[in-house]
N, C-alpha and C positions, 0 to 999 in steps of 0.2 A: 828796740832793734830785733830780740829774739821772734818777737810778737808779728812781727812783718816779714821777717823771714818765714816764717808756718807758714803766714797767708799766704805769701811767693811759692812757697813749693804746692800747697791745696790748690791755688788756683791752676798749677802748673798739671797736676794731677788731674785736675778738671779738665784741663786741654787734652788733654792724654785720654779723657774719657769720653772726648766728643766724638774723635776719631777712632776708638775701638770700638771693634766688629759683633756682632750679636754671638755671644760664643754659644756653640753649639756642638755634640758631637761630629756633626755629620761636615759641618766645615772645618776641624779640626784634619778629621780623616782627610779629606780633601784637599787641605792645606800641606799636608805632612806627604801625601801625595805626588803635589802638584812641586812640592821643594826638593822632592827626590831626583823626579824624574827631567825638574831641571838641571840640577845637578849634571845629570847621567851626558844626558843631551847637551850641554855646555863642553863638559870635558871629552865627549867625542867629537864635537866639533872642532878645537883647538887639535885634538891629536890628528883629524882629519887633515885640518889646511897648514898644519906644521911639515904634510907630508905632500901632500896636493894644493898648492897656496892658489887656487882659485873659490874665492868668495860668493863670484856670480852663481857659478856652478853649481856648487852646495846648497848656494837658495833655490835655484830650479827645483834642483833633485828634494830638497827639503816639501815645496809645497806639490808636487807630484805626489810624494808618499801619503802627505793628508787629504787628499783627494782620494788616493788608493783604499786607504784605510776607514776613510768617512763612508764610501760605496758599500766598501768589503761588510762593513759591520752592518750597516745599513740593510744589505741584501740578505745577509745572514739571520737578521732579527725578522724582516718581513718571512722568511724560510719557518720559521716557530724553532729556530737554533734553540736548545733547552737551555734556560737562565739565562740568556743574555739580552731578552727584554727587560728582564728586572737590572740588571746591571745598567743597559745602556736605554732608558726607557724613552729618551727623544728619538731612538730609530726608527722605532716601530712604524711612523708614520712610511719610512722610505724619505729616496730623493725627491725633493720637489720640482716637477716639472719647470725651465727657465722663462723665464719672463722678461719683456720689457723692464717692467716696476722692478723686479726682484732684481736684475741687474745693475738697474739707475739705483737701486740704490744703495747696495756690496759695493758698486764700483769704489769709491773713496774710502772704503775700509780696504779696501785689497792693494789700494796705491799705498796707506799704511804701513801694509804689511810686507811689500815688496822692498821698497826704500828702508823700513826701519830693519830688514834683515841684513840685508844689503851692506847699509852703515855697520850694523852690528858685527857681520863677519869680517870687515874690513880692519874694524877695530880689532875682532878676535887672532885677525890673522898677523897685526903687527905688532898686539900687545900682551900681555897675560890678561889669563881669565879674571883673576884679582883684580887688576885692574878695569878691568870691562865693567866689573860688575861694580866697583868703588864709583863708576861714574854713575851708572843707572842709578845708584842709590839714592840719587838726589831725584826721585820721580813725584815723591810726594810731596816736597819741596813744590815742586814744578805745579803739580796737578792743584795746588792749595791757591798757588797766584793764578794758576787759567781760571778756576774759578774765581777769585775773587773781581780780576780786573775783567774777563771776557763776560761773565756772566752775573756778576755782581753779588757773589753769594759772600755774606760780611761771615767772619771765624773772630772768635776772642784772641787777644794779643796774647793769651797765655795759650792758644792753638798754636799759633807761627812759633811760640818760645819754643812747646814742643817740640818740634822739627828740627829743632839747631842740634842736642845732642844726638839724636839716632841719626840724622846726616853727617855730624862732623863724628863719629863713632864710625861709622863706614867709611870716612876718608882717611880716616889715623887711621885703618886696617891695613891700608897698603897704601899711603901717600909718598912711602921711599921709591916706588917707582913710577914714580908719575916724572922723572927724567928724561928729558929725549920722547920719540916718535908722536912726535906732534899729531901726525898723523891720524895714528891709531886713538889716540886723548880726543882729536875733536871729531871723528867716525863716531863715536861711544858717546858722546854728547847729541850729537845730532838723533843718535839712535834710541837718547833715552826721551826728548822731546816729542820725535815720535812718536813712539809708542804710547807717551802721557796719551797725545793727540788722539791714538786708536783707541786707548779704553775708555777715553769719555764721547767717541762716538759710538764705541761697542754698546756700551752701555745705553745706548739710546734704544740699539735696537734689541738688548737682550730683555728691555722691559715695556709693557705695555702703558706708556706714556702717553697723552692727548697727542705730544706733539711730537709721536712720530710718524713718517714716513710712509707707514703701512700701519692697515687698520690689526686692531690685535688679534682679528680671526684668522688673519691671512700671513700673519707674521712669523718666520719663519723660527724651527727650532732652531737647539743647537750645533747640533749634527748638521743641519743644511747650509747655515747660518755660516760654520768652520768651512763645509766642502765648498761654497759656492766662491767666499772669501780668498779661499787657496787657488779653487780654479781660476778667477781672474786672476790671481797675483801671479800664476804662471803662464799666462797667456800675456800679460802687461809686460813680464820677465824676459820671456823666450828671445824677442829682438834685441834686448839687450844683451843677453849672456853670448846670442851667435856673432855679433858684431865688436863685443869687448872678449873673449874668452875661446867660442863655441869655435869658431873657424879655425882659429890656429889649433886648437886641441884635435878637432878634424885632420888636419894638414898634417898633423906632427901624426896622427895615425894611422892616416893613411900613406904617408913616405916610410915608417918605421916600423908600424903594427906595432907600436906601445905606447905606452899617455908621458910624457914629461912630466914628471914623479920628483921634483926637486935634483936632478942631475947633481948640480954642484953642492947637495950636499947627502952625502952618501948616507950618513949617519941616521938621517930622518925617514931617507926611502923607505918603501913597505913595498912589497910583494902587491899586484895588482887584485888577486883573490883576497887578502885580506884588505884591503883598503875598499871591495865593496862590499864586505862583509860590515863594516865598520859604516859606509854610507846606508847599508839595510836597518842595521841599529839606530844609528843617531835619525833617519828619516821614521823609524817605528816610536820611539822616546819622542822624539819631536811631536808628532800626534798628541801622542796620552799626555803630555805637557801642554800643549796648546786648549785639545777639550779639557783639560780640569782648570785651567785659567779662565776659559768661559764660563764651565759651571759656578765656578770661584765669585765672578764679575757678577754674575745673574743673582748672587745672594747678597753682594754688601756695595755699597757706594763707591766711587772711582777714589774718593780717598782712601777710604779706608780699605781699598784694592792695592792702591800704593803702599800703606803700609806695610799689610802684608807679603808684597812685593819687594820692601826693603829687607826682611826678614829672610826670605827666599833669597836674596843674592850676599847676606852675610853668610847663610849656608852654602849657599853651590862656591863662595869664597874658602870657606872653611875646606870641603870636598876637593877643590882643584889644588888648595897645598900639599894635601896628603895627597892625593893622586899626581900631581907631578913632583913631588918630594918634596918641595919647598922649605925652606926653612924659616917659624915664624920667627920674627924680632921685638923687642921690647914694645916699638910703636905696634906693631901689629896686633899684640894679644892687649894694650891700652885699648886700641882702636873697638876689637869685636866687644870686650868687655864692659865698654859703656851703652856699646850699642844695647847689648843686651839687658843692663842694668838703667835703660831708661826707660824702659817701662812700669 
């Protein structure tokens, strides 16, 4: 019995080590990076539609700013800005002129990215961040069966065993509230599906593959890759947000000359200066979180992207209880602590 137990936990370890990432410094930094400024980005968006509970809007304004910030740098590096070709060294090239091809084929990453925000602030805006993020946690879950039934790639049963305790480690994190707002439970589902969907087509394009799309000379960096990705998704956006959101925000500003800011609930209001101060941050964080998830994507496999994506939302879980004072509970510090200890 002892004898079979080792071999249970070695092969289980073994799973463990098919899916860990080539460790390195430079993805390390990256990673530690890339968990931050989710973080930062998550808990200003909850404080945002806590205050402003339109969702559509946030995503507009969200992928404008990385369109902003993809040029801005962009133009700045073409400029010989001192260091920031070394920091940002896919700019240099600049924007890439649009194309037919380069649009056929962003388009279905940006439909991606439109809907899985979309879903995701929906969730954000009905649920806690803990919770948002207890759902997404199951992505590498996800990403493990698209690959194996969509594309046929076989894992050892001690891969999938893997994946039971860092999933269910993330759901004991906060599964006491997974009560009520259905809603918000299955936005957050749908949003973490998605996104599996976006980084194994991201992944297609962030690498020179036979079988992509575009030949690897023509293939775009990551910088173009992020700006052209957002620009469609805020062009795909735009008729959405003025037909669900845009008009009546219009109306109510132009009858009032002020935005309806949660009226009925006084407590949450903010001040209109602060609330786009708060929209310049979370759309600035959103950027630098989104390029370091790509540079992220372009080093290790869509699994092993999940994983470290599960990592990332026990953090920005951790971050969002201290930042909205939360208090943990016995399940919850069970929950982070396995997560963490199964590796």
């Amino acid at each position: 019995m002892t004898s079979r137990r080792a071999s249970f936990v070695e092969s289980t370890a073994n799973g463990f080590h098919q899916l860990a990432p080539p460790i390195s410094v430079k993805l390390i930094v990256l990673s530690l990076c890339w968990y931050w400024s989710s973080a930062v980005s998550n808990t200003l968006t909850k404080s945002i539609l806590n205050a402003f509970p339109y969702p559509v809007t946030l995503t507009v304004l969200q992928f404008a700013f990385v369109v902003f910030w993809a040029v801005t740098i962009s133009s700045l590096t073409r400029s010989k800005f001192p260091g920031l070709d070394r920091l940002v060294p896919q700019a240099h090239a600049g924007i890439t002129r649009p194309t037919k091809q380069i649009v056929l084929t962003v388009a279905p990453m940006a439909v991606f990215q439109l809907s899985g925000h979309i879903f995701s602030h929906i969730a954000t805006s009905r649920i806690p961040v803990t919770v948002v993020h207890t759902i997404k946690g199951l992505s590498p879950l996800f990403t493990v069966i698209a690959y194996r039934f969509l594309f046929g790639v076989h894992y050892s049963i001690y891969t999938y065993i893997s994946l039971v305790p860092l999933t269910l480690g993330v759901m004991l994190a906060c599964s006491f509230e997974f009560r009520g707002h259905l809603l918000g439970v299955l936005s957050a589902l749908f949003a973490a599906v998605i996104f599996v969907s976006q980084n194994m087509f991201s992944k297609k394009l962030l690498t020179n593959s036979p079988t992509s799309d575009m030949e690897p000379k023509k293939k775009l960096d990551k910088i173009n890759l992020l700006c052209y990705c957002s620009g469609l998704a805020f062009i795909f956006t735009s008729p959405l947000w003025f037909y669900y959101e845009g008009a009546g925000l219009l109306r109510e500003y132009i009858a009032t000359g002020t935005l309806p800011i949660l009226a009925e609930d006084i407590e949450k209001a903010m001040p209109i200066r602060t609330l786009m101060i708060l929209f310049f941050l979370n759309g600035t964080v959103h950027f630098g979180q989104n390029f370091l998830a790509f540079q992220i994507l372009g080093l290790v496999s869509p699994v092993t992207y999940s994983i470290a994506s599960l990592f990332k939302r026990v953090f920005v879980i951790i971050v969002a209880i201290i930042w909205f004072g939360q208090e943990l509970t016995g399940l919850q510090n069970w929950g982070i602590a396995l997560t963490y200890a199964s590796v």
